[in-house]
N, C-alpha and C positions, 0 to 999 in steps of 0.2 A: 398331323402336327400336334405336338403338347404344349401346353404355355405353364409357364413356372411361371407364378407373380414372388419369386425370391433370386430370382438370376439375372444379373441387366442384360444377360446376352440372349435371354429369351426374345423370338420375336414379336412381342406386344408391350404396351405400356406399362405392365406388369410392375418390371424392375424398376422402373423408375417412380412407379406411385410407392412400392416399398423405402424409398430413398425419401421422398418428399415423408413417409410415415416416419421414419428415423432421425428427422429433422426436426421433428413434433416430440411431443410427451405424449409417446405409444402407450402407456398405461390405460387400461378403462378406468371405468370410475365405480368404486365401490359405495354406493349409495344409501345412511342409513335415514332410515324414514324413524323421526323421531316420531310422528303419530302413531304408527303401529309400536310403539315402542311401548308409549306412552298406556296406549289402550291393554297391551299384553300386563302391564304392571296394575291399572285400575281394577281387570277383571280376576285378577290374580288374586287381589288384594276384597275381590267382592266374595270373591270363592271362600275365600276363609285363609287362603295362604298372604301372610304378611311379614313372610321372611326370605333372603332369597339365599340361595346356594352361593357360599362365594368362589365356586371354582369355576362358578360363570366367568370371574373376571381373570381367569388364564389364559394363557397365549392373546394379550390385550384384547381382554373379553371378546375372544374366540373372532378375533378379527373386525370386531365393530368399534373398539375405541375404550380401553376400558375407563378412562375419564368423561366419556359422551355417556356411557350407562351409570357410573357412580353416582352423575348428577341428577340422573332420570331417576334411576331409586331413590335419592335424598327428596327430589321433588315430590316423589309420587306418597312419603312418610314411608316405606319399606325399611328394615334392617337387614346387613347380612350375616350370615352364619356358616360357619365352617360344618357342614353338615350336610347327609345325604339322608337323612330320616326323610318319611311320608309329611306332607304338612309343608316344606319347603319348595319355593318356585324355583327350579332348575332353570338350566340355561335354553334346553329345548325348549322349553314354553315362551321364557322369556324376549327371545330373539325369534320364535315363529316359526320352529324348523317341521320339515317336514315329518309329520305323524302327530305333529304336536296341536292344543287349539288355539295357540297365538299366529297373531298374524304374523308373515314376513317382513324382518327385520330390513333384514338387508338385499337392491338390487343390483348387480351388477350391467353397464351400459357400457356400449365402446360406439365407435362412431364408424360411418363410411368411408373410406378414403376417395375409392373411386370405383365404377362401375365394366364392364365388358361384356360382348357379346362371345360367349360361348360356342362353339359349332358341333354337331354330332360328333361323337368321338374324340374330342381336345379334352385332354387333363388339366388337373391344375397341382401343385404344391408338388414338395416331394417325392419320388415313387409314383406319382400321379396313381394313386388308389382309388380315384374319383376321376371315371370319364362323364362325358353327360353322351343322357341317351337318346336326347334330341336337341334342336338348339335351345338355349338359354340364355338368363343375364347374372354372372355370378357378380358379388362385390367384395372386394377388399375390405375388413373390419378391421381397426384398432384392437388388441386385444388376443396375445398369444398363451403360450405357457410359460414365459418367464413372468407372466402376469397371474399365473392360475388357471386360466384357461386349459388345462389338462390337452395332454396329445391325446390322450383315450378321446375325447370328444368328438373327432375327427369322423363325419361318416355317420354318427350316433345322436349327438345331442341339435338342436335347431335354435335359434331367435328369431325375437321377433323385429320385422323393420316393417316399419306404416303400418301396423296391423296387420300383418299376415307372418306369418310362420317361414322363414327361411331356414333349411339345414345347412349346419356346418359341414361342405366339400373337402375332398383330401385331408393330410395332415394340418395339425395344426405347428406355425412355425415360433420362432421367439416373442413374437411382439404383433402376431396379426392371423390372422384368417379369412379363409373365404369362404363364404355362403351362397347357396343358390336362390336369384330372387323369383327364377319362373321365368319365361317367354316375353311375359308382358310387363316386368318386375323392376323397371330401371327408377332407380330415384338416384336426387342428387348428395356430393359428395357433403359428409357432415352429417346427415341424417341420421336419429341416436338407432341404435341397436339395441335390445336388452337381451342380455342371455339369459339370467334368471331374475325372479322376481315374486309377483305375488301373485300367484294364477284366478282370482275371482276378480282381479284388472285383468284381466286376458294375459296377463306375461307366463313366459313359460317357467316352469315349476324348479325349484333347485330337486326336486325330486330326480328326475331326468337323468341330471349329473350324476348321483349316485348309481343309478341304475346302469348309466353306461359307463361310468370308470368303478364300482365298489369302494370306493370310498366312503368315509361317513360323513352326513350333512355336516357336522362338526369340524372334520378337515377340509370341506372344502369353502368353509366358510371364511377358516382361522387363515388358510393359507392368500384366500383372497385379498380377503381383510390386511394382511400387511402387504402385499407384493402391488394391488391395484392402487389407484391416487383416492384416499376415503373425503367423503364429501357428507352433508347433512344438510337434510331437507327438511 
């Protein structure tokens, strides 16, 4: 047997915890951490750069808010400038992206809807592209591709829940996905999720993303940044 958690006519809970998700504000939460924000601007500014790129503030500063960074740069004494000369703080640095030496700006978190026990050989999601190859507990996450969540992820990129590493199983659908938590992996419904973040917190890396969809940290930041529900921390 397969289980689809997106068909209520599947035989398990599935269907109907994606009902109860569709009832809710599916969106994750794109999370910007004004302290890394703050620190990418102070050392930026100790470096010698005291001016910022202002195409950082396109596509609403590349998905963080571009009136939350306006105020950061006014706070922090920075100017911006229309310019891509040496000497000016781009956006890569300034938002943390991966290659860059600022910290991560921004994390993305979705939550658990609800939990299952898996059996050798049951699929999940569409196409069921993810069997398990022994038993498990996969969960239901908040947080699909109409959110950014990319379907490329599916199979490829992991989050983390309680501290440990869960991969993202099967496809991924509008508004949700499922991860595998491990045999012994059961937590309860609500518990956060992060799919990216700032990996010397232990979160896993927006690096990932790129690497498993080709994308650039820039897109898949910009796309987050407006599709997820943005929050500051």
């Amino acid at each position: 047997m397969s289980v689809d958690p997106l068909r209520p006519s599947a035989e398990s809970s599935w269907g109907a915890a994606a009902a109860v998700a569709a009832s809710l504000d599916p969106r994750p939460v794109a999370l910007i951490r004004l302290a890394a924000l703050a620190h990418n601007l102070r050392t930026a500014r100790e470096a010698g750069l005291d001016v910022v790129d202002r195409g950082a503030l396109e596509a609403d500063a590349w998905g963080h808010g571009a009136d939350i960074v306006e105020r950061a740069v006014s706070s922090a004494g920075l100017a911006w400038v229309r310019s891509g000369r040496e000497g000016v703080l781009g956006g890569e640095r300034l938002f943390g992206l991966p290659g860059s030496s600022g910290r991560p700006v921004m994390a993305l978190t979705g939550r658990v809807i609800t939990t299952k026990l898996l059996r050798r050989g049951e699929g999940v999601s569409y196409g069921y592209t993810f069997r398990a190859p022994s038993d498990t507990t996969v969960a239901l996450i908040t947080g699909g591709y109409g959110q950014g969540v990319v379907r490329q992820l599916g199979n490829q990129a992991a989050v983390r829940v309680h501290g440990r590493a869960a991969p993202i199983v099967g496809r991924v659908a509008m508004d949700v996905c499922v991860v595998d938590l491990g045999p012994q992996g059961a937590v309860p419904p609500g518990a956060p999720a992060v799919f990216f973040g700032d990996p010397d917190e232990g979160e896993p890396s927006l690096g990932s993303w790129t690497a498993a969809t080709g994308l650039g940290a820039d897109e898949i930041v910009a796309i987050v940044g407006v599709r997820a529900r943005r929050e500051t921390a």
